[in-house]
N, C-alpha and C positions, 0 to 999 in steps of 0.2 A: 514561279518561286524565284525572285529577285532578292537582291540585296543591296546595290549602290547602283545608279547607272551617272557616272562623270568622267568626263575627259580622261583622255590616257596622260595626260601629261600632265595632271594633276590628280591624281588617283589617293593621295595621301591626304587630299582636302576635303574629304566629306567623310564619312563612316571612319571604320578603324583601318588603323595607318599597315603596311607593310607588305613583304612580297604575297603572305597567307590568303589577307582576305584579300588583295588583288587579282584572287584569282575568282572572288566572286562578285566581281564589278565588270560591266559592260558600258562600252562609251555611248552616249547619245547619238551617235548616225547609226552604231549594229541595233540600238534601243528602237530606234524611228521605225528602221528598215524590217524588224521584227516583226512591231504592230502593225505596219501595215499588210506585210502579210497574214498575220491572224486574222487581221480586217477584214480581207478579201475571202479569209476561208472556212468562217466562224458566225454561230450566231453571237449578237454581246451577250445576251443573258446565259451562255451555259459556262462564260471566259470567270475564273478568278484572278487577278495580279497582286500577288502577295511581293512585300518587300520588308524584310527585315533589317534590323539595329536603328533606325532611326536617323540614317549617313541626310547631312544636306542637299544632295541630290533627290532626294524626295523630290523638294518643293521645288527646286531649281533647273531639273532634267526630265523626272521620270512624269510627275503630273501635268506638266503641258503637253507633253506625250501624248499622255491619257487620254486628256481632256477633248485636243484633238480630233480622236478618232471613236471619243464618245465610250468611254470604259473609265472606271473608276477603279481605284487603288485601296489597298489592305495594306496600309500601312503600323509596322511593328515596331512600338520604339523601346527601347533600353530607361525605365525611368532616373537612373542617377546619373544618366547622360547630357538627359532632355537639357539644352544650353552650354553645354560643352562644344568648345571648338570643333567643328567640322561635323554636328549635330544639330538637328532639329533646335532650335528655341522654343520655348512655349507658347510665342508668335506666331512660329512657323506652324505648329501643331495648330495653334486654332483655325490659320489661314486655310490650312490642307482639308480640315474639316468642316471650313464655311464653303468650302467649293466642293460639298458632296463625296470627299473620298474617305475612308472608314480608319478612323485608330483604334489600336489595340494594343494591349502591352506583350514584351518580349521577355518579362521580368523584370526585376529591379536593377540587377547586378552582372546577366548573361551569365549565369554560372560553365563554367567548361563541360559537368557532367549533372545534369538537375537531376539525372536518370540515381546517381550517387545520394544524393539527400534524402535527408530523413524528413517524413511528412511536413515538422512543425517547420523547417525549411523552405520546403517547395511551397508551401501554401505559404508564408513569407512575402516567399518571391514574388509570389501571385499578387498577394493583396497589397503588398504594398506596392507592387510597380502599376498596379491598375488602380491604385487611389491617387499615386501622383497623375496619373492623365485624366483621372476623374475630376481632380481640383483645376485642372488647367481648363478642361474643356465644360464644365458643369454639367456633366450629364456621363451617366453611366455608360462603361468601357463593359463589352459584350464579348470579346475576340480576343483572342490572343496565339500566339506562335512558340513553341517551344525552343528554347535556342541549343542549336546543332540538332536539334530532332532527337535529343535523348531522353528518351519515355521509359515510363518505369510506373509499376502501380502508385507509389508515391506520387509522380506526377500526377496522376489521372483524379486521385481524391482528393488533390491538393485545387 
């Protein structure tokens, strides 16, 4: 369960900026050093690698990682993001997923509390952030992440 993995010394270049979610980013050498230990102590078919918000480090850090060491990515993107500075492009999304690793949407908007929303809301969220990846990638988005993990029945029917 990732979120950004980019340089420390550029940590406000991919995903969302500030000290917050710097705490949920890891640099590419603790990222290498990671999976190669999983490598060594794992089958690949039971591993998930989830990465949330859609940060440029996706394509730039975290899936040659991957790719590497023969593991595929869950990538979750943010659809009003998709081409914002220090986000995923609609390029980057289809390159990620011509090379075998899975998108899904994170929502449209990242709400702070989705667990808060009222049905016709979250299901919103839903459909419209999984039709902007839908349109980009031509083919149906199956996956998706809740963002901060705030579940609520509303989420669940949505």
């Amino acid at each position: 369960m990732y979120h950004d993995i980019v340089p420390d010394d550029i940590q406000d270049g991919s995903g969302f900026a500030g000290s917050a979610a710097a705490a949920y980013k890891l640099s590419p050498a603790r990222f290498r050093q990671q999976l190669a230990n999983v490598a060594r102590m794992y089958n690949h078919a039971d591993l998930l690698f989830t990465f949330d918000d859609g940060g440029i480090g996706a394509l730039r850090y975290a899936a040659p990682v991957l790719e590497a060491h023969g593991f595929v990515g869950h990538f979750f993107v943010v659809g009003e993001l998709i081409g914002r500075s220090g986000f995923l492009s609609q390029t980057d999304i289809r390159d990620l997923a011509g090379r075998g690793h899975l998108i899904g949407t994170h929502s449209m908007t990242h709400p702070k509390s989705m667990a808060n929303l009222g049905l016709r809301e979250a299901t919103a969220e839903w459909v419209d952030g999984r039709q902007r990846i839908e349109d980009i990638l031509g083919s149906p988005v199956s996956i998706g992440a809740v963002p901060y993990g705030s579940f609520s029945r509303s989420v669940a029917l949505a």
